[in-house]
C-alpha positions in Angstrom: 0.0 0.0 0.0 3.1 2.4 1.1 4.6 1.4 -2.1 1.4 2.5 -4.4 0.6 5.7 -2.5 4.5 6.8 -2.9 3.7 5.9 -7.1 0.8 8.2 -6.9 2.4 10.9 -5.3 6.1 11.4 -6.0 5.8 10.0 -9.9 4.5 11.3 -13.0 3.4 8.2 -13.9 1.5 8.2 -10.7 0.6 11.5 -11.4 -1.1 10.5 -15.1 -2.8 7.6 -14.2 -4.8 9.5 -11.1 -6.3 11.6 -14.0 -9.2 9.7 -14.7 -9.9 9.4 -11.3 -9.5 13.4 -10.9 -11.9 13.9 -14.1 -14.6 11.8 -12.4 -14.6 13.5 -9.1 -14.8 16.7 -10.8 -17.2 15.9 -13.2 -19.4 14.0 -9.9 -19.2 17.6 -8.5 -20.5 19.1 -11.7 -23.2 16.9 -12.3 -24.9 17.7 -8.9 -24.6 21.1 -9.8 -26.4 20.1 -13.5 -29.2 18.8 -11.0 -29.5 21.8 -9.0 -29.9 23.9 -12.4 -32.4 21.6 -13.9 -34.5 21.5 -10.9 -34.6 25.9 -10.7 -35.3 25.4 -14.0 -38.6 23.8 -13.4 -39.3 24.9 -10.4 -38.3 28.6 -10.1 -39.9 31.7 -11.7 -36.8 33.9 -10.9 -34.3 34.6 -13.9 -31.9 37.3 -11.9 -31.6 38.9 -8.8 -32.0 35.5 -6.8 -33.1 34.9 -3.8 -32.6 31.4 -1.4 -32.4 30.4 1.8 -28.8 29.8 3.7 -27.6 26.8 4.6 -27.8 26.3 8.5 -23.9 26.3 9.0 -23.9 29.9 6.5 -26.4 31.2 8.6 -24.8 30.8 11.8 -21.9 32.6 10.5 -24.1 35.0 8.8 -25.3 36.2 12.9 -21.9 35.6 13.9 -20.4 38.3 11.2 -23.4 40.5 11.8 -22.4 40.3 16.3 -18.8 41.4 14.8 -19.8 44.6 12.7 -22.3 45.6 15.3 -20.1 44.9 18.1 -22.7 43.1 20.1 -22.9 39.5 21.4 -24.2 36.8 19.3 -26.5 35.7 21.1 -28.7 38.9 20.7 -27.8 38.8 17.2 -29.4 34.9 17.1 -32.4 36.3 18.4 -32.6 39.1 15.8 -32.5 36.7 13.2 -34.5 34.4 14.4 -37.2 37.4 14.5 -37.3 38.0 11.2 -37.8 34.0 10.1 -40.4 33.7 12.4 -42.4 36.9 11.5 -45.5 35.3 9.8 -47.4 38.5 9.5 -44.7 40.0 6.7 -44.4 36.5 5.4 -47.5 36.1 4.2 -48.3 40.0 3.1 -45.0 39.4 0.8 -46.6 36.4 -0.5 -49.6 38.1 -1.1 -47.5 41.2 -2.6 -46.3 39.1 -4.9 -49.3 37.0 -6.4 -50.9 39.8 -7.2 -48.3 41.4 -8.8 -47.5 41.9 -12.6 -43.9 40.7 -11.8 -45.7 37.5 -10.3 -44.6 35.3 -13.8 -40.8 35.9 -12.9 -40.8 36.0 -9.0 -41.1 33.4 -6.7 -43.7 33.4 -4.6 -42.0 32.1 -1.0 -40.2 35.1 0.3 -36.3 34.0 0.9 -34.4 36.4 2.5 -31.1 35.0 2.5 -28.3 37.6 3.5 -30.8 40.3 4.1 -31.2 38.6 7.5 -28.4 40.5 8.5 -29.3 43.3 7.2 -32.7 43.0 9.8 -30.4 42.1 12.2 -27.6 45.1 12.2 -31.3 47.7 12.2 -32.7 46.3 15.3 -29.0 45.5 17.1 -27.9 49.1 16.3 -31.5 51.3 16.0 -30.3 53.5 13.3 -32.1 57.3 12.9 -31.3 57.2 9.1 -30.8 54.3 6.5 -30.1 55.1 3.1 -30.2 52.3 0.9 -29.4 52.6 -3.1 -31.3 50.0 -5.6 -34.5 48.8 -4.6 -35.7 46.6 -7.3 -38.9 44.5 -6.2 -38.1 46.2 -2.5 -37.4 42.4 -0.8 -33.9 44.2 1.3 -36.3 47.4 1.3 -39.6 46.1 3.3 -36.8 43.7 5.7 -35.2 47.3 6.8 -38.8 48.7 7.0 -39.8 45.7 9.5 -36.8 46.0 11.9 -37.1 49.8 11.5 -41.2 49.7 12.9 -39.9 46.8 15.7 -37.3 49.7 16.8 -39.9 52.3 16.7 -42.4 50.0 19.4 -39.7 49.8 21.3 -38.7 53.8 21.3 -36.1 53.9 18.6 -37.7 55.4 15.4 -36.0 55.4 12.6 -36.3 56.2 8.7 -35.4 54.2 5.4 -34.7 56.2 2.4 -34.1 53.7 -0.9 -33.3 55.2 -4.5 -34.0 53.8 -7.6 -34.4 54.9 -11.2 -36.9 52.7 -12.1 -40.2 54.1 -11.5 -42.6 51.3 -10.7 -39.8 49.4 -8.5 -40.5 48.1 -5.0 -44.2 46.5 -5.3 -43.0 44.0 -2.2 -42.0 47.5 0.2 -45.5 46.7 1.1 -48.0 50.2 2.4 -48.4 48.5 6.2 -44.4 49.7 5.9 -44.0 53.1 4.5 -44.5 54.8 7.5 -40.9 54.1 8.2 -39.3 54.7 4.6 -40.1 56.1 1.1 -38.4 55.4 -2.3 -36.7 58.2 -3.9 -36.4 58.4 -7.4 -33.5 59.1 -9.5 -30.0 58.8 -10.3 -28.2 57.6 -7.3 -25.1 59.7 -7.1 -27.1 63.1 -7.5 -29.6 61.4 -5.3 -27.1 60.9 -2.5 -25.3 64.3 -3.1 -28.3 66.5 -2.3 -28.9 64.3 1.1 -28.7 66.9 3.8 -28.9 64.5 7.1 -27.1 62.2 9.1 -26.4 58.9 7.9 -26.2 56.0 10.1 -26.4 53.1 8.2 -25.9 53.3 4.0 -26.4 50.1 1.8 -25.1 50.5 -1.7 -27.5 47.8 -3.6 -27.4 49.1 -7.1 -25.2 49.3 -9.9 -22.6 47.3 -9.0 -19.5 48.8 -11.4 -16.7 49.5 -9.6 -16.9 53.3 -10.3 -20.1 53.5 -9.5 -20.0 52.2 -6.6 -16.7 54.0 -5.7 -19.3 57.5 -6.6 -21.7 56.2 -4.5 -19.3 56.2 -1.5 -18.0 59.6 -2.6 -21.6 61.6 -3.1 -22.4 59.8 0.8 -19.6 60.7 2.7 -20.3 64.1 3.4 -23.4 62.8 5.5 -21.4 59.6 7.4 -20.2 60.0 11.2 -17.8 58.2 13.2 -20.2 55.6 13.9 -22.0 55.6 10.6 -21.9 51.8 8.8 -21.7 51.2 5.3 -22.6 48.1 3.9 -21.7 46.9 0.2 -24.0 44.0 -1.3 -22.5 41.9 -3.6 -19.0 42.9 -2.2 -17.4 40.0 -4.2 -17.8 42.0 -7.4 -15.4 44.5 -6.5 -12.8 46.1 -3.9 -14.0 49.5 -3.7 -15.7 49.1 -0.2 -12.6 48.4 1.4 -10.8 51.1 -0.5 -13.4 52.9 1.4 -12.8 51.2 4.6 -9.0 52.7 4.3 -9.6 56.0 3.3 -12.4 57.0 6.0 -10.4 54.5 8.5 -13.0 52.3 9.3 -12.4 48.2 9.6 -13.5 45.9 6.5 -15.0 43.0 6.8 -16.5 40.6 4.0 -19.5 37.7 4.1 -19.7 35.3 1.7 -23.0 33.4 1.4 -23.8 30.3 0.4 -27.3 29.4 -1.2 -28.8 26.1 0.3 -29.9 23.5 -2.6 -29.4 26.4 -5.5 -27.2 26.5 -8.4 -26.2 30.2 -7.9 -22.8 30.2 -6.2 -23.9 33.7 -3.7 -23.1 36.8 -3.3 -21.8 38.5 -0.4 -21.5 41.5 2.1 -19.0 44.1 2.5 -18.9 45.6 5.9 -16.9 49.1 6.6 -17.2 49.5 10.1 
């Protein structure tokens, strides 16, 4: 046995003859992923923007990055989380929402939240005044900051969502029952952000996801951030700017990547300067 595994590993004959072995693993790793595509295929309305649930172990360290950026214990965090999952109330007006809406023939109708858990989570740990969040699209990340944001005002800490988008009839799922805490501003991001006049504590870029774009997003913001202000960059693995951000205003970076349970999508992530 010695004698074989020192062939396979110190020869290039050894080396050769593992290849069809190598092929076969890969190609076993592919064809589960084939499955996972064939069964969205058939059983998913969505064709971008995806949404999915975690997988357990991703979600844990989903609250476990959110404990870090907010500087809190994880077991509040948990409990945030665990909130939002178990809110039935905005669970079933999203599925309403979204039966009824035109964009019903490419959205799917069980709301999946995914990474925007955290985002709940880091509104109710940290009860933000102002949250400014750029790209709203159907509104799913929109109405989970509007939900946290009314929990915080029962409890004595109002706050206020304001989302931008150019698109003019975006955001059918930031349901009515939630616009009391947040409105949709529309327009051109940038110009959008370099007319805002107040505080920011908490800013979510969400939109186009260039590099310099989102690098001018930062920019037209600053001028409203604080010490304590948190900005958050979805889809982080697209580019670098967030932590060139981080340096420049001297905050800490920190990066989440998710991982979509049962989907073919490989995920996205979150950028947090903090």
């Amino acid at each position: 046995m010695s004698s074989l595994r020192s062939f396979v590993r110190h020869t290039a004959a050894g080396r050769l003859a593992l290849i069809p072995f190598r092929l076969g693993w890969a190609w076993l790793q592919a064809l589960k992923q084939a499955g996972r595509m064939a069964s969205w295929a058939f059983t998913s309305k969505e064709y971008y923007n995806h949404t999915y649930h975690l997988t357990p172990l991703n979600r844990r360290y989903l609250a476990e990055f959110t404990a870090v950026v907010a500087g809190r214990p994880w077991q509040e965090i948990e409990g945030y989380c665990r909130e939002l999952e178990e809110d039935r109330t905005l669970h079933d007006r999203l599925v309403a929402a979204t039966l009824a809406s035109p964009d019903r023939h490419n959205s799917d109708t069980e709301p999946r939240y995914g990474r925007r858990i955290g985002w709940y989570a880091l509104v109710r740990a940290l009860k933000p005044k102002v949250i400014v969040e750029t790209g709203v699209d159907r509104g799913l990340g929109t109405v989970v900051i509007a939900a946290a944001l009314k929990r915080n005002a029962a409890e004595g800490s109002p706050g206020r969502v304001y989302a931008t988008d150019i698109i003019a009839d975006c955001g059918h799922l930031f349901l009515p029952e939630y616009r009391d805490v947040g409105e949709i501003v529309l327009g051109d991001s940038v110009e959008t952000l370099k007319k805002f006049s107040q505080p920011v504590d908490l800013f979510l870029h969400d939109s186009d996801h260039r590099p310099e774009y989102e690098w001018a997003e930062f920019l037209a913001i600053e001028h409203c951030l604080h010490p304590g202000s948190i900005v958050l960059s979805d889809n982080s693995q697209q580019s670098v700017m967030l932590a060139k951000f981080a340096e420049k205003t001297g905050r800490k970076f920190l990066y989440f990547q998710d991982q979509p349970d049962r989907h073919w999508w490989p995920g996205d992530g979150i950028g947090a300067a903090f």
